[in-house]
C-alpha positions in Angstrom: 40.5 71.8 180.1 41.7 74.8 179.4 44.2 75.8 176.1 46.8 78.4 176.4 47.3 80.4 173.4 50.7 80.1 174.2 51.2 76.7 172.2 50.0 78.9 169.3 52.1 81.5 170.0 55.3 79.2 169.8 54.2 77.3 167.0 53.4 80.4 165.0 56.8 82.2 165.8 58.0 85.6 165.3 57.1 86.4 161.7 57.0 89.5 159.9 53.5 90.2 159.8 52.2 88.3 162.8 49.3 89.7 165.4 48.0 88.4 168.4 44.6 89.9 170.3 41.3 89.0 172.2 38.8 88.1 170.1 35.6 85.4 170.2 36.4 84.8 174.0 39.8 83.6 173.7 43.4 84.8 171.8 43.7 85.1 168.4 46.3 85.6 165.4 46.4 87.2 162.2 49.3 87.2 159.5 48.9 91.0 157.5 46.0 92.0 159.1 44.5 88.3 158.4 42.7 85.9 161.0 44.2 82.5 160.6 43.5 80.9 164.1 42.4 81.3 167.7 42.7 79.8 171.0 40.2 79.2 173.9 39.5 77.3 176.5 37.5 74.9 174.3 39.6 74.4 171.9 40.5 76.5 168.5 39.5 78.1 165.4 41.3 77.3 162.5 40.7 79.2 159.3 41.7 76.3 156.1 39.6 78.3 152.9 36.6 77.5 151.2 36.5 74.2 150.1 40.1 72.9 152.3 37.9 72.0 155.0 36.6 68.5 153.7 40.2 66.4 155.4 39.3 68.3 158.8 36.0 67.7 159.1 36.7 64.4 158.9 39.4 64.2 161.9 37.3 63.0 165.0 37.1 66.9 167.5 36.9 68.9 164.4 33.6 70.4 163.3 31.9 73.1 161.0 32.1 76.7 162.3 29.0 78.4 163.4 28.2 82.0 163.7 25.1 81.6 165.5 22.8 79.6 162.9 25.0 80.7 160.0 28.0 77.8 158.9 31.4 79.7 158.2 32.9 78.3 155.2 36.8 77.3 155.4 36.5 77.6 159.1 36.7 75.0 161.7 36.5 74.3 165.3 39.0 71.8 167.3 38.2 70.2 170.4 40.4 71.2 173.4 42.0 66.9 173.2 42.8 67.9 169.4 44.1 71.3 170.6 46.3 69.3 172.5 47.6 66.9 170.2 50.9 68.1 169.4 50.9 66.7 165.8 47.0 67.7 164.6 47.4 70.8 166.1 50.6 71.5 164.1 48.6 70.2 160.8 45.9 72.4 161.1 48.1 75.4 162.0 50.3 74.6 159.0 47.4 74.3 156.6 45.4 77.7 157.9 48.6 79.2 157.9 49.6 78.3 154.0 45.7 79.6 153.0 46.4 82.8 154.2 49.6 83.7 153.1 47.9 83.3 150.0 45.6 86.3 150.7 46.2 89.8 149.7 47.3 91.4 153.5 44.7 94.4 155.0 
């Protein structure tokens, strides 16, 4: 099933800071020059920090994100179902997007 990034996009809002491009096959968002998450049609990317992926993981859809061979600490991967579930898909946005507005911007 395919995701639009558009459910991002609304969640998200129009904040000071806020990008939106194509990257990894799909849409994604940055806060001052920061990625944060992304949207395909799998599912999405959700950037939580080093060591605030544990709770995630251990939601049924989410797993450990992969750069090839290589795991990506503090980033997950949602299925397309926990894309669309309004309420997990507003958790994860909510915690990626409190990690990095704790980052210096780019």
């Amino acid at each position: 099933m395919t995701r639009d990034p558009g459910l991002l996009r609304e969640e998200v809002g129009d904040r000071p800071g806020l990008t939106e491009k194509s990257m990894f096959g799909g849409r994604a968002f940055l806060l001052n020059g920061n990625l944060f998450c992304g949207a395909r049609s799998d599912g999405m990317l959700i950037r939580l920090g080093k060591g605030n992926d544990g709770w995630a993981l251990a939601l049924p859809g989410v797993i450990q994100m992969l750069s090839g061979e290589r795991v990506m600490q503090g980033w997950v991967r949602a299925t397309a179902e926990v894309y669309g579930d309004d309420g997990l898909r507003r958790r994860l946005l909510d915690s990626a997007l409190a990690y990095v507005k704790s980052l210096p911007g780019k």
